[in-house]
C-alpha positions in Angstrom: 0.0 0.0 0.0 1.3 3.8 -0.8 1.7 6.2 1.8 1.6 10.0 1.3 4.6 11.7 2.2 2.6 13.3 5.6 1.4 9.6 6.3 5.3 8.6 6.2 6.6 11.5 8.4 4.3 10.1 11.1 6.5 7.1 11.4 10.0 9.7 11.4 10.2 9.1 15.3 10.5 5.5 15.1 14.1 3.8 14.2 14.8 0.5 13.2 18.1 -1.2 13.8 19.7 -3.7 11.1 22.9 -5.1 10.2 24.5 -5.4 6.7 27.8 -5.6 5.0 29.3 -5.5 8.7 27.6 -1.6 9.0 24.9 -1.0 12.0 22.3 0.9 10.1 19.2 3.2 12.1 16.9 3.9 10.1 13.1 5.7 10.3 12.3 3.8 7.5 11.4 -0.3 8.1 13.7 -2.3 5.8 12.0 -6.5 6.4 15.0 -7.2 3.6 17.6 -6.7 6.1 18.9 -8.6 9.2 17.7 -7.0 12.4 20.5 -6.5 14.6 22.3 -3.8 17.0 25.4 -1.8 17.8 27.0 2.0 17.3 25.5 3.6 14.8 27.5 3.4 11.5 25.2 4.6 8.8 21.7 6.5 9.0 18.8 6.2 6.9 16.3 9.3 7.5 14.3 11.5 5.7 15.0 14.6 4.5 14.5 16.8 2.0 16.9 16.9 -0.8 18.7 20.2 -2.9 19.0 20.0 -6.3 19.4 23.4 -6.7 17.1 23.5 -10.0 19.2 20.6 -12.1 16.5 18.7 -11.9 12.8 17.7 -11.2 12.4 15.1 -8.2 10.5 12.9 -11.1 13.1 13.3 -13.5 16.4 10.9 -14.2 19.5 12.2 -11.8 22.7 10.9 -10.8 25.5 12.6 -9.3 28.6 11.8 -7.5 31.6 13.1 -5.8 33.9 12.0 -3.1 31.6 13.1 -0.8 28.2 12.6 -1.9 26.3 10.7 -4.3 22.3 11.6 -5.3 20.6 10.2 -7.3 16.5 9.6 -8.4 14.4 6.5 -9.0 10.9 6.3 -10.5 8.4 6.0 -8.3 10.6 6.8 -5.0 12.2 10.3 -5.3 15.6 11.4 -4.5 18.1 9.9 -2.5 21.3 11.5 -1.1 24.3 9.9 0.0 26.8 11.7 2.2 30.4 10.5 2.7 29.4 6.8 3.4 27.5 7.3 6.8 24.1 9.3 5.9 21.5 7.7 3.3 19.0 11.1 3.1 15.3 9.9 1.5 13.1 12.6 0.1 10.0 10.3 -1.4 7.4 11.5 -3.6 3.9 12.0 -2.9 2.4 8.6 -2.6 6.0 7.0 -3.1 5.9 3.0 -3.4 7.4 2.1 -0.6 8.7 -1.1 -2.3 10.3 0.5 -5.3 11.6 3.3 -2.0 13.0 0.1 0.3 14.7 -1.4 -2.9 16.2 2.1 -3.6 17.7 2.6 -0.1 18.9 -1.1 0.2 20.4 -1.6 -3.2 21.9 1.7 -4.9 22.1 3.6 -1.6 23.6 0.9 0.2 25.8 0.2 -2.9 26.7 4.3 -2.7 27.6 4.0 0.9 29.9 0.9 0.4 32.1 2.6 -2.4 32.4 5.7 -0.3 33.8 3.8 2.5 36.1 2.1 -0.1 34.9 -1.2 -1.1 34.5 -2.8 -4.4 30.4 -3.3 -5.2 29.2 -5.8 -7.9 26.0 -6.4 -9.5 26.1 -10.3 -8.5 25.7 -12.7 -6.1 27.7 -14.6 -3.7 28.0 -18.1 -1.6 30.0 -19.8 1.2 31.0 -23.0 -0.1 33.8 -24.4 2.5 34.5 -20.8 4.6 35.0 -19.1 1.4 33.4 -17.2 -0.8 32.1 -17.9 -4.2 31.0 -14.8 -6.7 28.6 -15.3 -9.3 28.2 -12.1 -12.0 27.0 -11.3 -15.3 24.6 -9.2 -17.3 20.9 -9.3 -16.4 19.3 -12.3 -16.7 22.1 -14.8 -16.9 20.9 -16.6 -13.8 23.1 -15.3 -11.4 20.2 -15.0 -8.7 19.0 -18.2 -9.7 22.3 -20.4 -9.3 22.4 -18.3 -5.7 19.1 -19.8 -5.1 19.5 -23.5 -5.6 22.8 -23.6 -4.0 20.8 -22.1 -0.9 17.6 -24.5 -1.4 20.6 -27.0 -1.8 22.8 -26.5 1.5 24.7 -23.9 1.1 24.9 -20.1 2.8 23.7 -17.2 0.9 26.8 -13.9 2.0 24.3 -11.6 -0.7 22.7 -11.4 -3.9 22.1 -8.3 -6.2 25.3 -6.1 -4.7 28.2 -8.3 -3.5 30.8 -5.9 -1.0 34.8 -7.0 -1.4 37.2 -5.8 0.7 40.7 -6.0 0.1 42.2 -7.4 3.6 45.7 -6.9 4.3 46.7 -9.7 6.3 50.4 -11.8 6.8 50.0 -13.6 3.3 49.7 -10.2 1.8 46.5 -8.2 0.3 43.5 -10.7 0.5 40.2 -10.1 -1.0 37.4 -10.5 1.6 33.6 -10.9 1.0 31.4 -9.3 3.0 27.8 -10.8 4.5 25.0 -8.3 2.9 21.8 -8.9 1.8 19.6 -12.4 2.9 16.9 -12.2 0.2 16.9 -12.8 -3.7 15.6 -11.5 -6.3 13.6 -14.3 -8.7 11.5 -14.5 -11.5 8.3 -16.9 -11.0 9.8 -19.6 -13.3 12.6 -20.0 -11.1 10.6 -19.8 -7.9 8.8 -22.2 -9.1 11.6 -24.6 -10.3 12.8 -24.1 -6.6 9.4 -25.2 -5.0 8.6 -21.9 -4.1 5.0 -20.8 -4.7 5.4 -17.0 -6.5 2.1 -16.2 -5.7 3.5 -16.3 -1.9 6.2 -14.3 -2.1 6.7 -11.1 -1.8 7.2 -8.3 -5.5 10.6 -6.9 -5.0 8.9 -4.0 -6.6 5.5 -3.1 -8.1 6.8 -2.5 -11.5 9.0 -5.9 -12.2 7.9 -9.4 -11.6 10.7 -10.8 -9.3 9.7 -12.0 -5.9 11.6 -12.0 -2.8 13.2 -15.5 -2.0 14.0 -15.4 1.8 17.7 -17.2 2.5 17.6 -16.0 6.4 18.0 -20.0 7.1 21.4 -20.8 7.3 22.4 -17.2 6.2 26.3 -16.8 6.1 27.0 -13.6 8.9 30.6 -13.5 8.5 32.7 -11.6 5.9 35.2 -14.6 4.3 38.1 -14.7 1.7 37.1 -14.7 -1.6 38.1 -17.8 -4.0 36.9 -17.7 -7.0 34.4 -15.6 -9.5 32.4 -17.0 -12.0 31.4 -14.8 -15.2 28.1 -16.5 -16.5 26.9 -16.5 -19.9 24.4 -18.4 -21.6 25.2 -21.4 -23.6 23.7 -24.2 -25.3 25.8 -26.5 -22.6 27.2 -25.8 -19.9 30.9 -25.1 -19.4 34.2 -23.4 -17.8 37.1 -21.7 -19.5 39.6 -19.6 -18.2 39.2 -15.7 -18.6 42.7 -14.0 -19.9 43.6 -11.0 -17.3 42.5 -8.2 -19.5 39.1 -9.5 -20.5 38.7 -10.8 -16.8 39.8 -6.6 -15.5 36.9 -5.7 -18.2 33.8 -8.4 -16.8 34.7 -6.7 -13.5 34.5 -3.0 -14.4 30.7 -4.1 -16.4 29.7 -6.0 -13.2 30.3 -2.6 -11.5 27.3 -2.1 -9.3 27.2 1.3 -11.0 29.9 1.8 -13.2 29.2 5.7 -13.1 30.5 5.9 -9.2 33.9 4.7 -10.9 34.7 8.2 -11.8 34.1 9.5 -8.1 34.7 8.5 -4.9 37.9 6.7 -5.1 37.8 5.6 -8.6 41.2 5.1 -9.5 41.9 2.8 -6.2 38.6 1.1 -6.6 40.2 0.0 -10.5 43.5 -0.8 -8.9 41.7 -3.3 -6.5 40.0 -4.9 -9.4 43.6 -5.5 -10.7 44.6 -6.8 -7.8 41.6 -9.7 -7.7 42.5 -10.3 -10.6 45.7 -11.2 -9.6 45.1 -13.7 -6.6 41.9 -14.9 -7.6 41.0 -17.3 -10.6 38.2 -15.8 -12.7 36.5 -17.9 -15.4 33.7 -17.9 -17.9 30.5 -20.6 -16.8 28.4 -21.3 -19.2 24.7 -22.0 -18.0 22.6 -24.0 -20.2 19.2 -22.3 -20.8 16.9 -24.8 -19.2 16.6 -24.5 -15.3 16.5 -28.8 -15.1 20.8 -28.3 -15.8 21.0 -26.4 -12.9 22.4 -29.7 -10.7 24.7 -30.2 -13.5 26.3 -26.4 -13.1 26.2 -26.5 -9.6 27.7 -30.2 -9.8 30.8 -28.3 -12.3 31.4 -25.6 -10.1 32.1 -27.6 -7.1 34.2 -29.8 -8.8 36.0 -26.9 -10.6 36.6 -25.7 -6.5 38.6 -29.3 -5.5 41.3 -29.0 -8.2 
């Protein structure tokens, strides 16, 4: 249900405590997709309203970023300001969805907040298989959320799907990237829902203009941040498969998988780019190739996992 924006500033007092890429968040806005959990505060999600000194209309398309702030709008929500990595600012429109607002604030906001605080953020998703961490990416709709799924449905730990947080660790055996343990839903289409034994009509619309539904993976959630060990690039295929990917078209599948490749050129850009390289460099990065038809999803799973003993 839609809320006008005096209906929402009744609930301003209230604040909500929730834990996510190893942050304490408060926010006056409830956010069910997060894990509820307590501490010091290290980022704040509040309303407020935003400046845009004229650029542009809070309806219109708007992104900004510097190394101190990144605004941006989204249809249906408003604008959202993001200030040096500890403040997420929420000016919603009149009769804002508040699913489209909640994806907003956990997902590009949360993504802003990361980078200003120096971590790499991917559009993909990630597992714990073994105490480390396995990253699936690729462009929309290569199954990325889906493979997360069935490993989860399967017996493994979900660390996040839809942004991924790394962190390069240093640590005695030198710079080590480190996962971090984000978000414990996912997003999925009905057809894999389905395929998972999951009744779509059930769950949840991550928002009210897209189909995917919200797959809980709160069961057996993975709450620790963990090495990373390897990243898998999907693509579509008419079988599925592994090859290697050569450094410099491995630096390029990271830089696309960019949550939003636009926050390159602020906020740390260059050192963001230079940790890419350095992934690149201790971890192996390869191509898998996902056969279209969700019933070779056992197989894939079975030829990652294998892949991971050699």
């Amino acid at each position: 249900m839609e809320r006008s924006r005096a209906q929402l500033a009744k609930i301003k007092k209230m604040v909500y405590s929730y834990i996510a890429f190893g942050l304490c968040l408060k926010s006056e806005i409830v956010l069910p997709e997060l894990m509820e959990g307590d501490g010091d505060c290290d980022v704040s999600i509040r309303f407020g309203r935003a400046d845009l000194r004229g650029e542009v209309k809070a309806n219109g398309s708007f992104f900004k970023a510097t190394d101190d702030e990144i605004q941006f709008t989204r249809k249906d929500t408003g604008v959202i300001t993001v200030r040096q990595g500890r403040e997420i600012i929420v000016d919603p429109l009149p009769n804002a969805d508040e699913a489209s607002l909640r994806f907003s604030i956990i997902n590009a906001a949360m993504a802003s907040v990361l980078q200003h605080r120096g971590l790499l953020v991917f559009h993909a998703s990630a597992v714990a298989i073994d105490g480390k961490a396995v990253i699936f990416m690729g462009s929309p709709g290569s199954g990325k959320s889906t493979i997360a799924a069935a490993m989860h449905t399967w017996g493994y730990s979900l660390l996040s799907d839809e942004i991924v947080a790394v962190q390069i660790a240093v640590q005695k055996e030198g710079n080590v990237p480190v996962v971090l343990s984000g978000l414990p839903h996912i997003r999925l289409l009905p057809q894999s829902a389905r395929y998972l034994g999951q009744d779509p009509e059930t769950m949840p619309r991550i928002r009210s203009d897209e189909d995917k539904r919200a797959y809980s993976a709160r069961r057996g959630f993975y709450k620790k941040s963990i090495p990373l060990r390897r990243i898998y690039v999907l693509k579509k295929g008419s079988a599925n498969g592994l090859e290697s990917i050569p450094p410099q078209a491995a630096f390029l599948e990271m830089v696309n998988n960019y949550y939003t490749v636009g926050m390159l050129k602020a906020a740390g850009g260059p050192e963001h780019l230079r940790n890419c390289a350095r992934i690149i460099s201790t971890v192996p990065i390869k191509r898998l190739y996902r056969a279209d038809a969700l019933d070779h999803m056992p197989d894939l799973i079975d030829l990652v996992k294998r892949d991971l003993e050699k």
